[in-house]
Residue frames relative to the residue before (quaternion, step in Angstrom):
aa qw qx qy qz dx dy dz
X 1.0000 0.0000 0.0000 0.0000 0.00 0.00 0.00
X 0.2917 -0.6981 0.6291 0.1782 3.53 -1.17 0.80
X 0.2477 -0.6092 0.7411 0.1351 3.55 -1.08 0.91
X 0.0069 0.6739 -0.7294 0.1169 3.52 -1.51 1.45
X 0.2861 -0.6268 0.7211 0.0724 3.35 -1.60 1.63
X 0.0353 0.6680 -0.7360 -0.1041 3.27 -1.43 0.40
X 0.0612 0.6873 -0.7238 -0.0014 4.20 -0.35 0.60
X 0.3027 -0.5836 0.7532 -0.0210 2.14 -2.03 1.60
X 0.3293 -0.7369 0.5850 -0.0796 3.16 -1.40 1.67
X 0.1694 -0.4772 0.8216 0.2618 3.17 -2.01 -0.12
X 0.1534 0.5911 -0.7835 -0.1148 3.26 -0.86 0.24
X 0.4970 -0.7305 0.4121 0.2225 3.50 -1.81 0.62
X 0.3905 -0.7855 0.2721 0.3955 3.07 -0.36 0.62
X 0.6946 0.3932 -0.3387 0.4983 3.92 -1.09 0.89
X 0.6139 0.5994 -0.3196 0.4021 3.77 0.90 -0.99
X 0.0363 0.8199 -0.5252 -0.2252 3.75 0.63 0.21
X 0.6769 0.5414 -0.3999 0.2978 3.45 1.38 -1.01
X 0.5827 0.5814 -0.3829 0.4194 3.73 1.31 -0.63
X 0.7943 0.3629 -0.3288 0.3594 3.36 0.68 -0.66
X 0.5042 0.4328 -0.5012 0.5543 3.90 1.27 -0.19
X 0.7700 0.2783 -0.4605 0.3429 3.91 0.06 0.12
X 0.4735 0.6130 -0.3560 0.5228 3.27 1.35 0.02
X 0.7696 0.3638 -0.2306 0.4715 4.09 0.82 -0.55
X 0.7179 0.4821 -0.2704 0.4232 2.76 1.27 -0.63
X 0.5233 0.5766 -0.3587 0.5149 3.88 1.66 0.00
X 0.5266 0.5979 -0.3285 0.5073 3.18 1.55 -1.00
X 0.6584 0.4090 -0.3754 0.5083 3.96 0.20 -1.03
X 0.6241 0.6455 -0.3043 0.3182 4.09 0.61 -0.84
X 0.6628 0.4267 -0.1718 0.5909 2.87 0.85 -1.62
X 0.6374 0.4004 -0.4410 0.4889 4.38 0.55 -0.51
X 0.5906 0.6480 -0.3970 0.2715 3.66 0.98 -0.72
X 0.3353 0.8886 0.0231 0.3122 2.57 1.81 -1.80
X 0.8294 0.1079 0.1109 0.5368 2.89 0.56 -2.03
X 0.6579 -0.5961 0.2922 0.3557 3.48 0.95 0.68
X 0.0676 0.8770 -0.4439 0.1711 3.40 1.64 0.82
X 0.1330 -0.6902 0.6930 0.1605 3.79 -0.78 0.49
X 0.7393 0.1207 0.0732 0.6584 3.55 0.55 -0.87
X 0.1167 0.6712 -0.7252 0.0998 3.44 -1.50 0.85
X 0.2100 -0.8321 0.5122 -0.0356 3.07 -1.38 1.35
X 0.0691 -0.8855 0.4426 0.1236 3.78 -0.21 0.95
X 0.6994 -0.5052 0.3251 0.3872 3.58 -1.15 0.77
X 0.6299 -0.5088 0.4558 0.3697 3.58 -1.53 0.79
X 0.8752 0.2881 -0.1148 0.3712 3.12 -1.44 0.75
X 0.3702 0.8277 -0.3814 0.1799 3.38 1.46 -0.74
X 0.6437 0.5489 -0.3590 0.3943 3.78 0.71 -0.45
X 0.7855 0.2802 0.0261 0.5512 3.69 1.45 -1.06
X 0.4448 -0.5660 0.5913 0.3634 3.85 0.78 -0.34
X 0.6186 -0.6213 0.4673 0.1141 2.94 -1.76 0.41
X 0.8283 0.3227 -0.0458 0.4557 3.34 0.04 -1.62
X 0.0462 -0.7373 0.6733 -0.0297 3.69 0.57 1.81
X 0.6304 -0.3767 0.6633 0.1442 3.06 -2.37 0.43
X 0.7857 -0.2425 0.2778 0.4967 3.50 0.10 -0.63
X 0.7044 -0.5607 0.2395 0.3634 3.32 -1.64 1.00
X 0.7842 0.3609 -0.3351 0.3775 3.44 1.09 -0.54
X 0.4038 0.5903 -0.6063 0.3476 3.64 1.03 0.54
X 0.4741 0.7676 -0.2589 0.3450 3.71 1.54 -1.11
X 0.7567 0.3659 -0.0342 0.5407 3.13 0.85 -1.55
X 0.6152 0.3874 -0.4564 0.5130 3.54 0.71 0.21
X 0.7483 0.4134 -0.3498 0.3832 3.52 0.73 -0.76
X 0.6391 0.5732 -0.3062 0.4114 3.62 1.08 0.09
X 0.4976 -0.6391 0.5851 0.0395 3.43 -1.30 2.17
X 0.4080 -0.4336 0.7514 0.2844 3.39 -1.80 0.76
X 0.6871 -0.4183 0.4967 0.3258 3.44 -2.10 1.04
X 0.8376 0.2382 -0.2465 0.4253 3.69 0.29 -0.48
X 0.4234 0.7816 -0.4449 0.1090 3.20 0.49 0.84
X 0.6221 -0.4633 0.1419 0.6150 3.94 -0.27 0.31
X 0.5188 0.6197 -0.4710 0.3535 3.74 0.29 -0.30
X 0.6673 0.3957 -0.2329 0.5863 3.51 0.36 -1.49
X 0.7793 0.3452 -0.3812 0.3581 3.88 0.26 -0.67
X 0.6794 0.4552 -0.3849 0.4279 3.01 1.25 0.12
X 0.6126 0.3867 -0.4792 0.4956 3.38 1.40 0.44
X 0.4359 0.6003 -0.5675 0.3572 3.17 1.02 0.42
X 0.4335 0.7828 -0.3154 0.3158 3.45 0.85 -1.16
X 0.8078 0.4221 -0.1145 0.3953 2.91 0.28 -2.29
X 0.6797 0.5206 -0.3004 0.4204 3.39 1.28 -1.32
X 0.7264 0.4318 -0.2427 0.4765 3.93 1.10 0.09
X 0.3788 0.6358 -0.4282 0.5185 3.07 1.52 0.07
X 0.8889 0.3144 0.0364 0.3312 3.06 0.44 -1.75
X 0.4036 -0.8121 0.3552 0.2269 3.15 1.52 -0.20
X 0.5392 0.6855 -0.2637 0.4122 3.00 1.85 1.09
X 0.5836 -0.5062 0.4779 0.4181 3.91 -0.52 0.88
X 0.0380 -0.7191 0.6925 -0.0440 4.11 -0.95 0.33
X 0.2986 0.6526 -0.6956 0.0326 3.57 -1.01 0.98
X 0.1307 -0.8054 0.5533 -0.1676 3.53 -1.27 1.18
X 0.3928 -0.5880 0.6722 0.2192 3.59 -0.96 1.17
X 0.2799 0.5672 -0.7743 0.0201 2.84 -2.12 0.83
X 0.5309 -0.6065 0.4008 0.4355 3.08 -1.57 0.41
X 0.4354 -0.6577 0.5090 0.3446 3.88 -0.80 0.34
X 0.3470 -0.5748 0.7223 0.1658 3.67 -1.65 0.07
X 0.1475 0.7676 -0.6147 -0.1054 3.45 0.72 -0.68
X 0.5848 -0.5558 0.4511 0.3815 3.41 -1.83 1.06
X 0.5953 0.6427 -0.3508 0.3309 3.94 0.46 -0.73
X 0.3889 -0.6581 0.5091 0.3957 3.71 1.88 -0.23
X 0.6643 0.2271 -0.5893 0.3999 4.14 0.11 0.47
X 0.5985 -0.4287 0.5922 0.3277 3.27 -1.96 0.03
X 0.0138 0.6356 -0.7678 -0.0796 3.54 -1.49 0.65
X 0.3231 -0.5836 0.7133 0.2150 2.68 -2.04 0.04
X 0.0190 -0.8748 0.4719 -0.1083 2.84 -0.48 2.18
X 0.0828 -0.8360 0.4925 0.2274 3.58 -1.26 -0.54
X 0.4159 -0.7990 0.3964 0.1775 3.50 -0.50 0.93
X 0.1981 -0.6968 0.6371 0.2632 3.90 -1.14 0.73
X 0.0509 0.7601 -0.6445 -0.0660 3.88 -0.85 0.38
X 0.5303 -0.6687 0.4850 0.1906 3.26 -0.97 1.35
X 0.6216 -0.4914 0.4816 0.3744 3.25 -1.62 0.39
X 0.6530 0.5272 -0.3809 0.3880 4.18 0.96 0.34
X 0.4735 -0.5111 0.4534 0.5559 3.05 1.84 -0.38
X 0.5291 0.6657 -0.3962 0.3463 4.19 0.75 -0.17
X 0.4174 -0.7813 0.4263 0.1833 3.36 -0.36 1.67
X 0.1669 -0.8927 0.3621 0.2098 4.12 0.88 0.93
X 0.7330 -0.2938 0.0634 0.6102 3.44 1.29 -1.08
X 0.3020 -0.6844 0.6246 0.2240 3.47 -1.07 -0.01
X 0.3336 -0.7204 0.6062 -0.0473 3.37 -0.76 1.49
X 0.0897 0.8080 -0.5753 -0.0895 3.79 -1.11 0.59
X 0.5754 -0.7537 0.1854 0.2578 3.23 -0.66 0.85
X 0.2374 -0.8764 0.3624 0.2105 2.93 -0.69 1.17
X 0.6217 0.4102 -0.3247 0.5829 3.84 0.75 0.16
X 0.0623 -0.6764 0.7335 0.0227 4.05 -0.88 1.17
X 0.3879 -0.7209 0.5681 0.0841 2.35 -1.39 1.01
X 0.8343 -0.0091 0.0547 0.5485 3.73 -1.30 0.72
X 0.7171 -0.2790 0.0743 0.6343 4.15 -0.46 -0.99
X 0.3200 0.4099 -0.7749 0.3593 3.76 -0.30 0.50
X 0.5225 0.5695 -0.5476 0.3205 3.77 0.02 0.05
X 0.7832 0.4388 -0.1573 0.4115 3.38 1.30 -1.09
X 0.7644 0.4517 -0.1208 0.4439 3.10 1.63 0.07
X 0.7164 0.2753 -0.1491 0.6235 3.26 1.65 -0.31
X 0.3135 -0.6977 0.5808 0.2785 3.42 -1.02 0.19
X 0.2876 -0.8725 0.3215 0.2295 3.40 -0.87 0.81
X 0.7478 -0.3911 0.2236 0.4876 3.60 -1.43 0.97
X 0.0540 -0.7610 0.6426 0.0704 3.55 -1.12 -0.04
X 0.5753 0.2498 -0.4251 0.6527 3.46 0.85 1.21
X 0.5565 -0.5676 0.5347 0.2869 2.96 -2.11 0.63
X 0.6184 -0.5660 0.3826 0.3884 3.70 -1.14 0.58
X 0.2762 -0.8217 0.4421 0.2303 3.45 -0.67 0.93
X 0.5676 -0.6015 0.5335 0.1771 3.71 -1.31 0.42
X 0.0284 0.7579 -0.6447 0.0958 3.74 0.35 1.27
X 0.3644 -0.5036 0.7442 0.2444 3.68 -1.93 1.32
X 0.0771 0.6109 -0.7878 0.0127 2.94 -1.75 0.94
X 0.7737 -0.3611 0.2711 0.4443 3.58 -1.94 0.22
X 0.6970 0.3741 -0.2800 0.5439 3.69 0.82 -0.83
X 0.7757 -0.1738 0.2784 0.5391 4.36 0.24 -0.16
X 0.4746 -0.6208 0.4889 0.3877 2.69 -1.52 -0.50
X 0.3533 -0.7382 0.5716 0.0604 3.83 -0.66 1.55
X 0.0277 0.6973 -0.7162 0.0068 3.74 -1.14 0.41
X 0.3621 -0.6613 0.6454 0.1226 3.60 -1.66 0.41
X 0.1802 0.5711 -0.7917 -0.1207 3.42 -1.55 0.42
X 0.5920 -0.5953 0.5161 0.1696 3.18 -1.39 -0.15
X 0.7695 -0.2608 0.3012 0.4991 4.07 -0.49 1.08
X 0.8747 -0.1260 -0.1464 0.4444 4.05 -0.93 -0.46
X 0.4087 0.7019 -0.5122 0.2791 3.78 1.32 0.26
X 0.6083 0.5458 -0.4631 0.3431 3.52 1.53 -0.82
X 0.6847 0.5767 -0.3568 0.2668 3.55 0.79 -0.89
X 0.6070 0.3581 -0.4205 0.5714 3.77 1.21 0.75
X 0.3999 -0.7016 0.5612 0.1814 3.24 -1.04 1.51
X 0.6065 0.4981 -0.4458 0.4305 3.83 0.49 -0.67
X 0.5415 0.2305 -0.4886 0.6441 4.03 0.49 0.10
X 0.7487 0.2498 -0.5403 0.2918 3.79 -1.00 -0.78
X 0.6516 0.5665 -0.3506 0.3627 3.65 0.70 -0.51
X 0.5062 0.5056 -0.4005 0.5725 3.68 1.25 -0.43
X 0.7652 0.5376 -0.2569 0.2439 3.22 0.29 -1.17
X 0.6992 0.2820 -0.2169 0.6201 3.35 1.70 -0.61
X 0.5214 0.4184 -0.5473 0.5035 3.59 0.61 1.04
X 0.7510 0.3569 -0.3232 0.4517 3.41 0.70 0.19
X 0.6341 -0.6450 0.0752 0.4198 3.27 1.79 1.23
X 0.3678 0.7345 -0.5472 0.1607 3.52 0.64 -0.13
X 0.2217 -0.8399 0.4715 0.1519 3.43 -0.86 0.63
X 0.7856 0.1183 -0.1461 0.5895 2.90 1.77 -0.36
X 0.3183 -0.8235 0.4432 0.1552 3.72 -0.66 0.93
X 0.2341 -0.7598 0.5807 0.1750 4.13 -0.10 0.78
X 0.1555 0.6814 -0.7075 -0.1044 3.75 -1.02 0.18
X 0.2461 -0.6808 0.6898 -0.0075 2.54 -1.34 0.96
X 0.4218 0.7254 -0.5040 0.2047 3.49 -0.48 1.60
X 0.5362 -0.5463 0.6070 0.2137 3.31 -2.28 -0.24
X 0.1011 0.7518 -0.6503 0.0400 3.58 -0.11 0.95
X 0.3844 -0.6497 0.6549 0.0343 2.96 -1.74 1.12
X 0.5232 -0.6820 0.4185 0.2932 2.94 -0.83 1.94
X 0.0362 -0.7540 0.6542 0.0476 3.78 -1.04 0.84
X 0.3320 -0.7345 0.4199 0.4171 3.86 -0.57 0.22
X 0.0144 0.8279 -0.5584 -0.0502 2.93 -1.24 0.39
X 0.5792 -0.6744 0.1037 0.4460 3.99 -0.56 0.49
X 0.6883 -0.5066 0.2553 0.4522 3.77 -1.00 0.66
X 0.8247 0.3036 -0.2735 0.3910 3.21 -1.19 0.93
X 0.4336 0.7551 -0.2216 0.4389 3.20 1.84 -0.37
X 0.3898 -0.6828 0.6094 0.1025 3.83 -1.01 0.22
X 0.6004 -0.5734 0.3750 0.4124 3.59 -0.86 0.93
X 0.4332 -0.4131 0.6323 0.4918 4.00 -1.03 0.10
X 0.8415 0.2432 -0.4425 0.1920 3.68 -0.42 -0.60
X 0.3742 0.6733 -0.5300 0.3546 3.51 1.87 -0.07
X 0.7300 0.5932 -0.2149 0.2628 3.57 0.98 -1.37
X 0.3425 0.6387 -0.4077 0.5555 3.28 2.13 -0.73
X 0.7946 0.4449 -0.3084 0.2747 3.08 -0.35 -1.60
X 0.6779 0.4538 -0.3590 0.4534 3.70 0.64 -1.21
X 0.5522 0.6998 -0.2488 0.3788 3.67 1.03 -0.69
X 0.6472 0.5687 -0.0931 0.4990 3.13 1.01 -1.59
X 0.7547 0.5040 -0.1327 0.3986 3.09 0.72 -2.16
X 0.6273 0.6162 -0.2111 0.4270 3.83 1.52 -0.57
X 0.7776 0.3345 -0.2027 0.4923 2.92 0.55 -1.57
X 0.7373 0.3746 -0.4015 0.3935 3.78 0.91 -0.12
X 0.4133 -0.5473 0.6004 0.4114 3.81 1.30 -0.11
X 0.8481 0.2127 -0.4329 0.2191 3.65 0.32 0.42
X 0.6119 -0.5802 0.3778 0.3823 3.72 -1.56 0.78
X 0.1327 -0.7501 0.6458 0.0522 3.33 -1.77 0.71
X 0.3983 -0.6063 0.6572 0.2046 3.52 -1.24 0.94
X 0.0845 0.5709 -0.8135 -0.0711 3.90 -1.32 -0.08
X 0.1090 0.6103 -0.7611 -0.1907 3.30 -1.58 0.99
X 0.3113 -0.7560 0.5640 0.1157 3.42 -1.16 0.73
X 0.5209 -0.6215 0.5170 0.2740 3.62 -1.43 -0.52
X 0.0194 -0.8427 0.4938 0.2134 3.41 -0.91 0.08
X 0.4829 0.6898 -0.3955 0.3669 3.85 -0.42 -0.27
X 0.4291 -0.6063 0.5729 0.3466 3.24 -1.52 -0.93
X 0.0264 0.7647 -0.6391 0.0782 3.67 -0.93 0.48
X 0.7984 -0.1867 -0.0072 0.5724 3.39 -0.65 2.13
X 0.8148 -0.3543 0.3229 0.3260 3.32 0.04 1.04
X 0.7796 0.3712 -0.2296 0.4491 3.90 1.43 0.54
X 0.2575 -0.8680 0.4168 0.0811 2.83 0.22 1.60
X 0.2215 -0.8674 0.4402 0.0691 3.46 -1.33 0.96
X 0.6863 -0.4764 0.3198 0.4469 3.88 -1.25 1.11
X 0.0532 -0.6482 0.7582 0.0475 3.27 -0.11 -1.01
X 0.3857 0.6265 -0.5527 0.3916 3.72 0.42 1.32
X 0.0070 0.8122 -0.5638 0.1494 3.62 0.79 1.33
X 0.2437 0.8800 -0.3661 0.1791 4.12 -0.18 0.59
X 0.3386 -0.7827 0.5071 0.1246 3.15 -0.60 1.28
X 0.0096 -0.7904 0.6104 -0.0516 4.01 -0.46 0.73
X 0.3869 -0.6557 0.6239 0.1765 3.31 -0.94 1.62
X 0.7793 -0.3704 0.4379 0.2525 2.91 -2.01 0.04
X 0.5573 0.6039 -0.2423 0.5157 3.69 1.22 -0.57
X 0.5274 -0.6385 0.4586 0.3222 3.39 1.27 -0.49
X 0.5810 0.5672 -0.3596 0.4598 3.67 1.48 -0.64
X 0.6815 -0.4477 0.5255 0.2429 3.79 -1.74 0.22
X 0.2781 -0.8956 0.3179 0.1397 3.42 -0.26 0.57
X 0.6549 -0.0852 0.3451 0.6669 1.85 1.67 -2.04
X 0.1940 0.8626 -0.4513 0.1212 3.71 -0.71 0.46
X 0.4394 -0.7959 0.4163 0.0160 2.82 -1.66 1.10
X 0.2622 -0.8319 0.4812 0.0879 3.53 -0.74 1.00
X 0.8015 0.3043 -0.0235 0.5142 3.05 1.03 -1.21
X 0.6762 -0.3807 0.4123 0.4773 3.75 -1.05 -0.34
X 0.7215 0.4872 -0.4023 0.2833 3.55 -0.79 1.09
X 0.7378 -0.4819 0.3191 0.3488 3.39 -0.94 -1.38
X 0.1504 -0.7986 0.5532 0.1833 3.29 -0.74 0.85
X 0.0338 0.8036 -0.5402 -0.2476 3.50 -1.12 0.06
X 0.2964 -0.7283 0.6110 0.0923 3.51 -1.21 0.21
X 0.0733 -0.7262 0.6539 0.1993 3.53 -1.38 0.32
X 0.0016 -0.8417 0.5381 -0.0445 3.36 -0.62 1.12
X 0.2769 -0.7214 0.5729 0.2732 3.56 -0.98 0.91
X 0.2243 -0.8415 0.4913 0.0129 3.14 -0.45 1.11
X 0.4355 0.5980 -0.3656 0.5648 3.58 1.66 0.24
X 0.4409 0.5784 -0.4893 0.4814 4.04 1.45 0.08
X 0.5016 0.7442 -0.3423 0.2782 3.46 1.01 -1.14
X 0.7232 0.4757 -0.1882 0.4639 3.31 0.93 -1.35
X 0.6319 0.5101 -0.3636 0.4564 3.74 0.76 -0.67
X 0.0609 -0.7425 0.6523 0.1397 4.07 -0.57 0.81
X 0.4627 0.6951 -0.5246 0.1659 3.62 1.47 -0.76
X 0.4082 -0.7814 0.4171 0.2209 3.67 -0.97 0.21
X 0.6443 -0.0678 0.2609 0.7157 2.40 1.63 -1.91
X 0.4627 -0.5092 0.3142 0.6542 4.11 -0.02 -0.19
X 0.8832 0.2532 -0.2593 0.2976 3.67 0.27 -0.13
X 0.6028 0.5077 -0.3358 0.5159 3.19 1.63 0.64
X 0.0657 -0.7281 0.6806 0.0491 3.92 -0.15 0.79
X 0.5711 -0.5258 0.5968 0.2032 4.00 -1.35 1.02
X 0.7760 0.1193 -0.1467 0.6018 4.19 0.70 -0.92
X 0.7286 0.3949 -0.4748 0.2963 3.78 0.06 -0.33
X 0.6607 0.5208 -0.3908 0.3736 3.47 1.18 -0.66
X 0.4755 0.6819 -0.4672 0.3009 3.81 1.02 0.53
X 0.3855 -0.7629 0.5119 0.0856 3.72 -1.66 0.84
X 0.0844 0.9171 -0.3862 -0.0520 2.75 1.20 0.47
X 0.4342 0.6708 -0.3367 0.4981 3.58 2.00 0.09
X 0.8081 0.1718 -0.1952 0.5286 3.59 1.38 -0.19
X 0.1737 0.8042 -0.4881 0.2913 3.40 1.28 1.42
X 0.8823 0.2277 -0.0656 0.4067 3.38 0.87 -1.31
């Protein structure tokens, strides 16, 4: 069984120093708790809801910057998987919205940028321009998208044909309404997602309010089955034990397989 943290945060928005000491307690306290894998919230180094492209671009860190090495740190200390929003610097001079895989050695594996913006992250980030990659680690193999990438199946579906057993999001959902007793729509993506591919997903979210936008705080761990694991209401941590070796099995039934029974000749 894999033990998975997902902590849900406020981080503030501009304050880089509050929020690298604010993620980095967050990775401690999952270490702490015998984390195998621990997943922080999109953006988590810088807040979300910039003013303009150049408030963006001031709050955004090169991939190697002391934050990430200090979650690298933590992730070798502890011998734990680390994935984490930040805002990017990228060497090319635009800003992404990115997120990082660190290995259980503390090894910085890839950095993913998002490829779907949402609403005005259009005005502030340039978008990724690769698909999210699929890094082996001690627990499987883990990949990242980012907040509205889950809501297109043709990436989560790439992503689990190219084996990923376990999917990290890192994100910011904006409270939307929805009816009582109900789960976010994107909790429901996820369980959705997480089913039809047999594979497990992390969601760390946000909670609070920032500039007048108030957030889900729908942080959640979804087995492979497609079912809730775990979840988060409030500010903190969730944890989850997942066998993440289900991941591999697409078999449904003996005559139903999850990837071979696809048409992809009558997708488009």
């Amino acid at each position: 069984m894999t033990r998975i943290a997902v902590q849900q945060l406020a981080p503030v928005i501009g304050d880089l120093d509050a929020n690298a000491e604010l993620s980095v307690a967050a990775l401690r306290e999952a270490a702490a708790a015998g984390a195998d894998v621990v997943v922080l919230p999109e953006l988590v180094t810088s807040g979300y809801l910039f003013d303009s492209a150049e408030e963006c671009a001031a709050a955004a860190i090169p991939a190697d910057d002391a934050v990430l090495r200090a979650w690298a740190d933590e992730a070798a200390r502890a011998g734990m998987v680390v994935v984490g929003g930040f805002c990017e610097a990228g060497d090319d001079g635009n800003t992404y919205n990115s997120a990082v895989i660190i290995d259980e050695t503390g090894a910085e594996r890839a950095v993913y940028r998002k490829l779907h913006l949402w609403d005005g992250e259009k005005r502030l980030f340039t978008p990724g321009a690769a698909a999210p990659p699929v890094v082996s680690t001690r627990v499987g193999n883990v990949a990242a998208v980012i907040c509205y990438d889950l809501e297109f199946p043709e990436l989560t579906r790439g992503v689990a044909m190219r084996g990923a057993d376990l999917l990290a999001v890192p994100t910011n959902w904006p409270l939307v309404p929805r009816p009582d007793g109900e789960r976010p729509p994107e909790a429901v993506i996820a369980m959705a997602t997480a089913r039809i591919n047999r594979m497990a997903i992390a969601i760390a979210d946000r909670l609070g309010t920032e500039r007048g936008l108030e957030w889900t705080g729908g942080s959640s761990i979804v087995g492979t089955d497609g079912w809730v694991a775990a979840e988060q209401p409030a500010i903190g941590m969730t944890l989850a034990e997942i066998d993440l070796t289900t991941a591999r099995n697409k078999q449904l039934t003996d005559l139903a397989h999850a990837f071979t029974d696809r048409r992809p000749e009558f997708y488009n």
